[in-house]
NUMIMAR-761337 format. One record per residue (C-alpha): residue in three letters; residue number from 1; x, y, z. Coordinates in nm, 2 decimals. Layout:
REM residues N
["ala" NUM [X Y Z]]
...
//
This chain:
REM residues 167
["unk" 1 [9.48 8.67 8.81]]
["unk" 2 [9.34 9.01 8.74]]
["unk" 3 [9.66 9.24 8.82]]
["unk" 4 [9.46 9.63 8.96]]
["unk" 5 [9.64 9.93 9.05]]
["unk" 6 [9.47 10.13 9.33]]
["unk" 7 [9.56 10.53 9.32]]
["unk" 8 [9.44 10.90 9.46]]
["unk" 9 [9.53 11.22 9.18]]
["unk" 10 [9.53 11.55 9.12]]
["unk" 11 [9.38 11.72 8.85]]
["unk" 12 [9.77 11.76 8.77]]
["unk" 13 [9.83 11.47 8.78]]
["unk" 14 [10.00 11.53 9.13]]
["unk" 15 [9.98 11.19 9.40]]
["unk" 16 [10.24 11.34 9.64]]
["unk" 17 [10.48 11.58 9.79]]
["unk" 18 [10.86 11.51 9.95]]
["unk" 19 [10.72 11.14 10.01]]
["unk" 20 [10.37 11.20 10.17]]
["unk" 21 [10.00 11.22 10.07]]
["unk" 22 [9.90 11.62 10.02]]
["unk" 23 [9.53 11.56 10.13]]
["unk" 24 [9.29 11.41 10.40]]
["unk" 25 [9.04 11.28 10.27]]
["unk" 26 [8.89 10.99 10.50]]
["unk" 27 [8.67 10.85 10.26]]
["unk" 28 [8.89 10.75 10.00]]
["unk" 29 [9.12 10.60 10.27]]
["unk" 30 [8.84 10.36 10.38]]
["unk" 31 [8.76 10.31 10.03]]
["unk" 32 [9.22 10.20 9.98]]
["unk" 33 [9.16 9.97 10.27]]
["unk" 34 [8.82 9.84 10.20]]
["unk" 35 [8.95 9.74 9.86]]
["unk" 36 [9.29 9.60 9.92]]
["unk" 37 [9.18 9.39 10.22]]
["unk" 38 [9.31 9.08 10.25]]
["unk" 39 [9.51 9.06 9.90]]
["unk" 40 [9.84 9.14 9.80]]
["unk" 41 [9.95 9.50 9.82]]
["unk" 42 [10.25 9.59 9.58]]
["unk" 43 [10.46 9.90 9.64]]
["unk" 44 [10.78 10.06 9.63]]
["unk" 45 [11.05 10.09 9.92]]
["unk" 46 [10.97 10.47 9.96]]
["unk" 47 [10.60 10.44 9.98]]
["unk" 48 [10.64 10.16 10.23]]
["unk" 49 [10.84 10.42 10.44]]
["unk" 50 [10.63 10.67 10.38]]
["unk" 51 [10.35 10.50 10.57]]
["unk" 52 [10.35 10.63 10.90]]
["unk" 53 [10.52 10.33 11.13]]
["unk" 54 [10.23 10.23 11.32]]
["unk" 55 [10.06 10.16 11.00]]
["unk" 56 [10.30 9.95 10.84]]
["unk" 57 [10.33 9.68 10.78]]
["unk" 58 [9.94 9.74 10.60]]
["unk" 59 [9.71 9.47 10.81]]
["unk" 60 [9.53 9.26 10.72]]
["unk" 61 [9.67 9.22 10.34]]
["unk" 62 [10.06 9.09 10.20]]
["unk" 63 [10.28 9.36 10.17]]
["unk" 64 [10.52 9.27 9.90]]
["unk" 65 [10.81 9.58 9.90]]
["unk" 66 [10.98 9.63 9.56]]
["unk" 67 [11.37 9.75 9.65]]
["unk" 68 [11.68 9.76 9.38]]
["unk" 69 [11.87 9.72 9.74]]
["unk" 70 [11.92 9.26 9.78]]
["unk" 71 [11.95 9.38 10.17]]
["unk" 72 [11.68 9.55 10.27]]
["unk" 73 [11.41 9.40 10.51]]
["unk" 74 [11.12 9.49 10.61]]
["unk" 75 [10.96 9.31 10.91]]
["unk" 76 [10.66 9.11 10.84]]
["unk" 77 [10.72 9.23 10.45]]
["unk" 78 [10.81 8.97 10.19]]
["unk" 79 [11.06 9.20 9.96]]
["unk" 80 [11.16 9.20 9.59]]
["unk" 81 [11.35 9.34 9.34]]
["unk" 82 [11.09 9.40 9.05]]
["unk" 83 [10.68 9.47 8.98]]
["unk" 84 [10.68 9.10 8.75]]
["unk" 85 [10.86 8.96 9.10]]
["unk" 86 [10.61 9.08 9.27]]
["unk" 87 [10.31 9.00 9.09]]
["unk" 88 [10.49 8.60 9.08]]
["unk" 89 [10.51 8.61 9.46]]
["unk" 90 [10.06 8.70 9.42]]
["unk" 91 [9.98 8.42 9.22]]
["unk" 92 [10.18 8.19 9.41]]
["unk" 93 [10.02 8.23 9.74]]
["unk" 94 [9.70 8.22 9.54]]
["unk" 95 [9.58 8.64 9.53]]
["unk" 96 [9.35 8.66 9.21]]
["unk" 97 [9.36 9.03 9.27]]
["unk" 98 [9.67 9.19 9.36]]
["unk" 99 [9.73 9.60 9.39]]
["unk" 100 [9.98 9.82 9.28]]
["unk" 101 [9.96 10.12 9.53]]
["unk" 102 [10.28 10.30 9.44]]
["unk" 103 [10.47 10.53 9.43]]
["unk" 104 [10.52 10.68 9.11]]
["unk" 105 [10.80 10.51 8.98]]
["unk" 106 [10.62 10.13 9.04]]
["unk" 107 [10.33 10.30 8.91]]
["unk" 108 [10.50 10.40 8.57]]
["unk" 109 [10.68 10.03 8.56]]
["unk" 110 [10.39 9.87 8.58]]
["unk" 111 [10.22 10.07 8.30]]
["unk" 112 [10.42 10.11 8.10]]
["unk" 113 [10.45 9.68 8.10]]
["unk" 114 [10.11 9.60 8.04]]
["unk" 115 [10.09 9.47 8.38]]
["unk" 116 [9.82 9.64 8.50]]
["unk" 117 [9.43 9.48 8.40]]
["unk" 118 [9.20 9.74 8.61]]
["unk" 119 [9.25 10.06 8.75]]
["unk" 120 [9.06 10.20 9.08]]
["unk" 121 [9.12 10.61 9.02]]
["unk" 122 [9.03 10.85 9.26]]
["unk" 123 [9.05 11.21 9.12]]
["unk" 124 [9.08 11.47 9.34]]
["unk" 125 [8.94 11.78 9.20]]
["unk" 126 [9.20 12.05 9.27]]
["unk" 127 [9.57 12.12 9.16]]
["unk" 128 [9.83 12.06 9.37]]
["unk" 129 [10.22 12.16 9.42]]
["unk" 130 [10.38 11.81 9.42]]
["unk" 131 [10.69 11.62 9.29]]
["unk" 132 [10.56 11.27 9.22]]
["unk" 133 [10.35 11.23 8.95]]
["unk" 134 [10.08 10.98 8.79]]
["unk" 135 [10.17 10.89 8.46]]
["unk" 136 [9.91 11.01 8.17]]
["unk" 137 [9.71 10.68 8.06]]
["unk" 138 [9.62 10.59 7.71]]
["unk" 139 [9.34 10.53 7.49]]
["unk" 140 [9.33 10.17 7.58]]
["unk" 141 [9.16 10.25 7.92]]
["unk" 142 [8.77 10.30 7.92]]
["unk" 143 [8.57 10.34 8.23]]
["unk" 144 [8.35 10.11 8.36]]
["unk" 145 [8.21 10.30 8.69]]
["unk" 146 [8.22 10.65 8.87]]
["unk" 147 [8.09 10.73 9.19]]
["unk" 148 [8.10 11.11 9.25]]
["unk" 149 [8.17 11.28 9.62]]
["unk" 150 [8.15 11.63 9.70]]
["unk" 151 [8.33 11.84 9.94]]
["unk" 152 [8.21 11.84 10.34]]
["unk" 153 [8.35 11.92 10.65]]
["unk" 154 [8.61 11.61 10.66]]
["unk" 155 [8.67 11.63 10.25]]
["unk" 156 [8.83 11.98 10.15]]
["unk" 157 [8.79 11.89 9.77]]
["unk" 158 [8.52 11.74 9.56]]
["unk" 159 [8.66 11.37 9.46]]
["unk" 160 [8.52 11.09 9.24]]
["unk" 161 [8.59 10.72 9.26]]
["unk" 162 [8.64 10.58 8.91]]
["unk" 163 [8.67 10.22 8.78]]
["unk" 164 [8.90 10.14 8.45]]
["unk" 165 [8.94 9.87 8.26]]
["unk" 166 [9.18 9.79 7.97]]
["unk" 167 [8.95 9.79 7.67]]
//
């Protein structure tokens, strides 16, 4: 199982503001649900409530909610209390390529672990006032692809789509 992590950033560092996305850009939102389609999506409780209701659960894929709280459900959901629960509950049902998609803090856990094998970056290229951060990577990531996008009428900000793998 090749364990990926699937995030949008800043050139802060910034991926969000009081629990939401800061931009629109519908490109790299098809590209989210393009590549997490029909494996298991990891994330934290407040990212899963941060998806607007109508979205959520995400279709087509397993949405696998990480919580401290042993209560909380989450309808059509399977819920855990940690990233390594998670990633067991993927290999399990089979998912050779699960994603972490967030928030911050899973992010961070799952780095920090050496959990994560490949990393599907999309930098936005502008600064941002946020309060959730992604965390600086290390040396031991190398890029493997880069597709670059620039700014049109539905993208306010140049972005690239960028590929890492642990060297």
């Amino acid at each position: 199982m090749k364990v990926s992590l699937i995030v949008a950033v800043a050139n802060n560092g910034v991926i969000g503001k009081d629990n939401d996305l800061i931009w629109h850009l519908p490109k790299d939102m098809g590209f989210f649900k393009e590549t997490t389609l029909g494996h298991h999506v990891i994330m934290g409780r407040k990212n899963f409530e941060s998806i607007p209701e109508r979205f959520r659960p995400l279709p087509n894929r397993t949405n696998v909610i990480i919580t401290r709280n042993s209560d909380y459900k989450a309808e059509g959901c399977v819920v855990v209390n940690s990233v390594e629960q998670a990633l067991e509950v993927a290999k399990q049902n089979g998912d050779i390529q699960p994603f972490i998609i967030g928030g911050g803090q899973i992010y961070k856990l799952a780095l920090e672990n050496n959990l994560v094998d490949k990393i599907y970056l999309t930098k936005v290229h502008h600064t941002f006032d946020g309060d959730t951060f992604f965390p600086e990577l290390n040396n031991e990531w190398k890029e493997v692809n880069k597709t670059v996008n620039k700014a049109d009428e539905k993208h306010a900000y140049d972005y690239d789509f960028i590929t890492l793998e642990r060297n």
